[in-house]
C-alpha positions as CSV (number, residue, x, y, z in Angstrom):
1,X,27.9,-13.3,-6.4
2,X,30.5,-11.8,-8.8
3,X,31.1,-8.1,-7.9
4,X,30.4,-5.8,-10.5
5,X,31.6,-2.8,-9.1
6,X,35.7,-2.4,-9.3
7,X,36.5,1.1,-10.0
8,X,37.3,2.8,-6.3
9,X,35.4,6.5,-5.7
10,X,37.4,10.0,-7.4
11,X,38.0,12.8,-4.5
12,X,37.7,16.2,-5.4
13,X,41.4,17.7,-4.8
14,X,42.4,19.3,-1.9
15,X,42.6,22.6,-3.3
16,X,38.8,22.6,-3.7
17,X,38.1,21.0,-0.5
18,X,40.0,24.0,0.9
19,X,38.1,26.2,-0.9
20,X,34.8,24.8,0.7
21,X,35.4,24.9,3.7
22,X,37.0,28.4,3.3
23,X,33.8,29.5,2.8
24,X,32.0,27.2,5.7
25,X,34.3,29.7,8.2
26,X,33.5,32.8,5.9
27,X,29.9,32.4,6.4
28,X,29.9,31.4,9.9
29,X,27.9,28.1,9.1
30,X,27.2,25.6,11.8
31,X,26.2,23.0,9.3
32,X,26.6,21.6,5.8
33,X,23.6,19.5,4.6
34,X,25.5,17.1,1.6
35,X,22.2,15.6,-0.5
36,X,22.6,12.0,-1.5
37,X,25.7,9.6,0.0
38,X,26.6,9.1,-3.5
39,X,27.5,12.8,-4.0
40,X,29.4,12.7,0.1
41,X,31.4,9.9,-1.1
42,X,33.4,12.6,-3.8
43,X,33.8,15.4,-1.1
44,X,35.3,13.2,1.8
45,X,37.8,15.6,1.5
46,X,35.6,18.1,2.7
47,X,34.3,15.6,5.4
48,X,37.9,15.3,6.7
49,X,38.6,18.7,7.0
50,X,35.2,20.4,7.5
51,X,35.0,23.4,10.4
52,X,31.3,22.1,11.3
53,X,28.7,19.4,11.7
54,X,27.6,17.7,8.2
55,X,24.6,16.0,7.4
56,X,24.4,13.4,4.8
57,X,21.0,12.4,3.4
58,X,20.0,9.8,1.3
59,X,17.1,9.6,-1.7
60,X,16.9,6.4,-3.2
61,X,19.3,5.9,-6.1
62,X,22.4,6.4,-4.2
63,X,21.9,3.4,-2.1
64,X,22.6,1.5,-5.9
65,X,25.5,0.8,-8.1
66,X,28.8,1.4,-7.2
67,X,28.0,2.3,-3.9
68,X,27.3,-1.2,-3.0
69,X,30.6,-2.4,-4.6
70,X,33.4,-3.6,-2.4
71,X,35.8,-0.8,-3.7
72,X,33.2,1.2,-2.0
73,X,33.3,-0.4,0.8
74,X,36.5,1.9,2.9
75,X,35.3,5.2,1.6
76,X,31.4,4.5,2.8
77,X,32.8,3.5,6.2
78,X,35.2,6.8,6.8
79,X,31.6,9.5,4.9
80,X,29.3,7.5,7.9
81,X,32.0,7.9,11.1
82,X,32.2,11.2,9.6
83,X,28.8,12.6,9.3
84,X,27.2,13.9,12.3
85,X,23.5,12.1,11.0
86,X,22.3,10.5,8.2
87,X,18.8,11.3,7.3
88,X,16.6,9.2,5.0
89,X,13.8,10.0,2.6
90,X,11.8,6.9,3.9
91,X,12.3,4.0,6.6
92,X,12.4,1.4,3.7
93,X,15.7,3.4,2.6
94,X,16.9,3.6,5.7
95,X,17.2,-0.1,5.7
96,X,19.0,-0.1,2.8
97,X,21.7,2.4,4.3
98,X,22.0,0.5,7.5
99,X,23.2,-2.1,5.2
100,X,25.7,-0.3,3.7
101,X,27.0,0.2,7.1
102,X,25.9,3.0,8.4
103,X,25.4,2.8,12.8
104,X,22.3,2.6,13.8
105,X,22.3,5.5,16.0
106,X,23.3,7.9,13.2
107,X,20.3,6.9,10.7
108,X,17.0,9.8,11.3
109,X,14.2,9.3,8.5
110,X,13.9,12.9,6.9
111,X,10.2,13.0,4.7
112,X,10.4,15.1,1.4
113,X,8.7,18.8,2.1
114,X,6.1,19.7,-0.3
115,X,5.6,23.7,-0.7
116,X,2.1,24.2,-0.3
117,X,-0.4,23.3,-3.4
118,X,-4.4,24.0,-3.7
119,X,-6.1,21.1,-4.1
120,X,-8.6,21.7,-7.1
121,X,-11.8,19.7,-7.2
122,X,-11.6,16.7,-10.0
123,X,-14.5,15.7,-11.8
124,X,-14.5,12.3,-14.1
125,X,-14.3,13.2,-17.6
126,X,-17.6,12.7,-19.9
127,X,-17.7,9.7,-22.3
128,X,-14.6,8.6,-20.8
129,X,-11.7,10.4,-22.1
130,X,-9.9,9.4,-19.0
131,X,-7.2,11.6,-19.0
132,X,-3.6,9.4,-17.2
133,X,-0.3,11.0,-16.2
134,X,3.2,9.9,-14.9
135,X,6.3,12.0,-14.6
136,X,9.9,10.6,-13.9
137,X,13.1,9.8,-15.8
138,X,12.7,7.4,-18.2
139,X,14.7,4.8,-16.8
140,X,13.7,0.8,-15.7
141,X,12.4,1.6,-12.3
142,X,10.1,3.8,-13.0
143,X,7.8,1.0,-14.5
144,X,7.0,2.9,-17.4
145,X,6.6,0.0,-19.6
146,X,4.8,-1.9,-17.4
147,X,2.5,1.0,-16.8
148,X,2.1,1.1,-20.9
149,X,0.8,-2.6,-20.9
150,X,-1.6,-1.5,-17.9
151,X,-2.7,1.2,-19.8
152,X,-3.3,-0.7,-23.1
153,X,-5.5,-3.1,-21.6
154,X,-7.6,0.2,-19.7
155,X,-8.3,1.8,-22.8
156,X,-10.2,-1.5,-24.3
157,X,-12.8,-0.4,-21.7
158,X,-12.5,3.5,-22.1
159,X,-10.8,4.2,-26.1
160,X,-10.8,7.5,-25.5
161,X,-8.4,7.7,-22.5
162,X,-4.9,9.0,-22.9
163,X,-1.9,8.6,-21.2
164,X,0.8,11.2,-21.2
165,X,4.5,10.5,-20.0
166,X,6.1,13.9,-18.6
167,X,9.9,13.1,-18.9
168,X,13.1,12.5,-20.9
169,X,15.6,9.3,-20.5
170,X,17.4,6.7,-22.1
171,X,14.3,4.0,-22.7
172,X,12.4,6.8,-24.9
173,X,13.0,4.8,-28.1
174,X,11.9,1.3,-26.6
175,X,8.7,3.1,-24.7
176,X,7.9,4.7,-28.1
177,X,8.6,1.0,-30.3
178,X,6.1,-0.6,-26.8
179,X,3.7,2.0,-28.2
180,X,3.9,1.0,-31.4
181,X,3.3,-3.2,-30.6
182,X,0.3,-2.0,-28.3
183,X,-1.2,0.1,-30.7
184,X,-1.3,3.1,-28.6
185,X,-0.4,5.3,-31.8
186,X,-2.4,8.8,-30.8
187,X,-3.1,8.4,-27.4
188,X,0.2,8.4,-25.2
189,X,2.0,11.6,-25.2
190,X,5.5,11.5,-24.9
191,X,5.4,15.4,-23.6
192,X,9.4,15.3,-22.9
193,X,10.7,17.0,-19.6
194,X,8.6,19.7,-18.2
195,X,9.0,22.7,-16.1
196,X,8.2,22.7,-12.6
197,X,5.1,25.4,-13.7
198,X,4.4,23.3,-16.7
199,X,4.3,20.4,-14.8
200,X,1.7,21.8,-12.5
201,X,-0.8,22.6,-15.6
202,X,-0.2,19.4,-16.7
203,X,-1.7,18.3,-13.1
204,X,-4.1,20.2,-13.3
205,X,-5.9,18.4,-16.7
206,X,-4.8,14.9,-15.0
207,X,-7.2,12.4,-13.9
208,X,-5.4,9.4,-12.7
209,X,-1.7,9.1,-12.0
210,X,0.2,6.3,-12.8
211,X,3.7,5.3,-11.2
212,X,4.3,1.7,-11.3
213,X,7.9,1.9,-9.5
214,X,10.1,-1.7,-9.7
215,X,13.7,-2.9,-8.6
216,X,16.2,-3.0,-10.7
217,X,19.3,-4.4,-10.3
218,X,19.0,-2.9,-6.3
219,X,17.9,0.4,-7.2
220,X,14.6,1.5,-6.4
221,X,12.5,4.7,-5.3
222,X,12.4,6.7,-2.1
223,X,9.4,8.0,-2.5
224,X,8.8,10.0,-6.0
225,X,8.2,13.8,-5.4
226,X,6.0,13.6,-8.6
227,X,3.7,10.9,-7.0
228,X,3.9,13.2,-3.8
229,X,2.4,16.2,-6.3
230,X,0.0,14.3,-7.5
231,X,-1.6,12.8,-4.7
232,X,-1.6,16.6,-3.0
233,X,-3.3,17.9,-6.0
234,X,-5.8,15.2,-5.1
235,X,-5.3,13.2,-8.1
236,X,-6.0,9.2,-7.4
237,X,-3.2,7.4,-7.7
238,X,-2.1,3.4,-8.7
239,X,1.3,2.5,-7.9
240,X,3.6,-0.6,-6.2
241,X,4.3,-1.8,-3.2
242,X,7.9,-1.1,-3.9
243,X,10.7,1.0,-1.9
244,X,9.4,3.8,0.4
245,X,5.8,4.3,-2.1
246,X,3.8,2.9,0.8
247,X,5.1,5.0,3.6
248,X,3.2,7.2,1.4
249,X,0.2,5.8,-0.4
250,X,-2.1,4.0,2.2
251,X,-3.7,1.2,-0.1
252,X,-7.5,1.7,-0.4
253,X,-7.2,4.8,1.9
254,X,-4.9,7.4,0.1
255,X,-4.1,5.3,-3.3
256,X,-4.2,1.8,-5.1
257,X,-1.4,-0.5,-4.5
258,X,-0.3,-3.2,-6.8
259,X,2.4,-6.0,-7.1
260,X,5.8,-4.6,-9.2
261,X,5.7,-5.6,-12.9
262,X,1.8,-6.8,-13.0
263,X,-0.3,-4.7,-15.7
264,X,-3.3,-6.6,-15.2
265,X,-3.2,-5.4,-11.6
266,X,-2.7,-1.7,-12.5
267,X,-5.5,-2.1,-15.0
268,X,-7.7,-3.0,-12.1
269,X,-6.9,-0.3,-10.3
270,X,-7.6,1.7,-12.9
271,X,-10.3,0.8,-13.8
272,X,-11.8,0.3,-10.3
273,X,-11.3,4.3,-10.0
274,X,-12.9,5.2,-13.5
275,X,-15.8,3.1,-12.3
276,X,-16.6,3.8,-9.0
277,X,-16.9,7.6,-8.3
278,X,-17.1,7.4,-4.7
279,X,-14.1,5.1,-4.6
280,X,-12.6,7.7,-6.9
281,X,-13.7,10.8,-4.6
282,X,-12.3,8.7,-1.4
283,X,-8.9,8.1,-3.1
284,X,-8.8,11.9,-3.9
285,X,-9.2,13.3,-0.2
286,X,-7.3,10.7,1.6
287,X,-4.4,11.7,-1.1
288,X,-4.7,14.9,0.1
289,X,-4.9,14.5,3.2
290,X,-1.9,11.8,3.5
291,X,0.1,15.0,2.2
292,X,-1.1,17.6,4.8
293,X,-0.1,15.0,7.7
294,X,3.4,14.1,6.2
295,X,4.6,16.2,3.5
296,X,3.9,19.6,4.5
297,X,6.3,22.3,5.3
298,X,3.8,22.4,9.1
299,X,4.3,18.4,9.4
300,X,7.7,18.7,8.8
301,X,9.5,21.7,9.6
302,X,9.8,21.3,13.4
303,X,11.3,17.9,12.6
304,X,14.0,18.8,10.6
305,X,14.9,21.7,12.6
306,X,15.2,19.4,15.6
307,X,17.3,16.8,13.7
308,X,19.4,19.7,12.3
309,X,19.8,21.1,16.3
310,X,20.8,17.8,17.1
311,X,23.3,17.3,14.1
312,X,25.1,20.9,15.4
313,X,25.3,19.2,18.6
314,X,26.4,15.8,18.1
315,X,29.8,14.8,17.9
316,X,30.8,12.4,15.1
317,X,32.1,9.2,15.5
């Protein structure tokens, strides 16, 4: 395999490593939390030098790219001996970082925390007007022209379905040419990005959610907060057996699972919820359910409070 990635990691200077951890001692912290090993890889310098315990956590996307690049390689070994743990959105990602290199011993799976949302009661539309969501950067693995094709072929059963994409990214102009080939002119929505409140409307007039992640060139999902949102507003979801997604979405129990890049799948799915309204109604509840058990602040708080006790005490190395 021919490496791709060349160009070794930049380091923030001194100067504003010192003023960092300056302020580490000024506030009497015990801990630094750095969010995705992509971003820890830049402040090494603060890793070096830093008064306390750090924690570096990874998402998805930073487990991509450079970061699996050779010229990588020396500065990802020095951020892991460095870091007290290294806590992981999903045990499919955690994989991926012990790949990487990371010991064994240092890698804790850390679940996203949803705040708490009231589940409202979803009732099928009337004559069909089936009313599909997905939310997410408009970049290759979030499947959004795959889930277009799966879309296409659901509306030759219900035409008066639509299908809004909540989000803003480089693929906008091919999504909107896909829209064009499939004929889709007047019902998909490209909405742009939304507000965390205008996002939670948006939920609110949903009926299915669609997020048909895939891998792309090594990068894929943790597990996608929107799907997370969805599924706790008791929205049915469809989405691939891809990343951390089923770690999530129990298949038949909590959600619909399909193969990555198969519209014809998704369109089953789909369609299996639009036609089946206890199916539909079991879907919903598991969703929300699934959340409660996993993505709560009260399933999760005592957890990463424990792995955050245990980062203070741990020695790195």
């Amino acid at each position: 395999m021919v490496e791709r990635w060349t160009g070794t990691p930049w380091q923030i200077t001194a100067g504003e490593a010192r003023q960092i951890t300056n302020l580490l001692s000024e506030e009497n912290a015990v801990l630094l939390h750095l969010f995705f090993g992509s971003a820890a890889i830049h402040l090494l310098p603060v890793m070096k030098n830093s008064p306390v315990p750090i924690v570096v956590s990874f998402h998805g996307s930073d487990v991509a790219g450079p970061m699996t690049g050779l010229a990588y390689s020396k500065a990802l070994r020095e951020m892991f001996a460095r870091a007290a743990l290294v806590p992981c959105r999903s045990r499919h990602l955690a994989d991926q970082v012990r790949l990487l290199g990371c010991p064994e011993h240092k890698i804790r799976v850390m679940r996203a925390v949803l705040p708490p949302i009231i589940r409202r009661q979803i009732v099928p539309p009337s004559h069909g007007a089936w009313s599909v969501l997905q939310a997410g950067r408009m970049v290759p693995k979030k499947g959004m022209a795959t889930a277009l094709k799966a879309f296409a072929i659901f509306r030759r059963q219900f035409p008066r379905a639509t299908f809004t994409i909540a989000g803003e990214g480089p693929l906008k102009e091919s999504l909107s040419q896909l829209v064009a080939e499939l004929g889709l002119e007047g019902s998909v929505d490209f909405c742009g990005f939304l507000s965390q409140e205008e996002l939670t409307k948006k939920f609110e007039q949903t009926h299915l959610y669609l997020h048909p992640s895939e891998t792309v060139d090594g990068d894929t999902e943790g597990v996608p907060n929107a799907l997370l949102e969805a599924m706790a507003h008791g929205i049915p979801a469809v989405a691939t057996w891809h990343g951390g997604i089923p770690e999530a979405v129990e298949d038949n129990i909590s959600g619909l699972l399909c193969a990555e890049h198969q519209p014809d799948q998704l369109a089953e799915s789909l369609l299996r919820l639009a036609q089946d309204p206890a199916l539909y109604e079991m879907i919903s509840e598991g969703a929300v359910r699934r959340i409660a058990e996993n993505f709560s602040p009260e399933a999760q708080t005592d957890q990463i409070e424990a792995l955050y006790r245990e980062a203070i005490l741990r020695k790195t190395g």
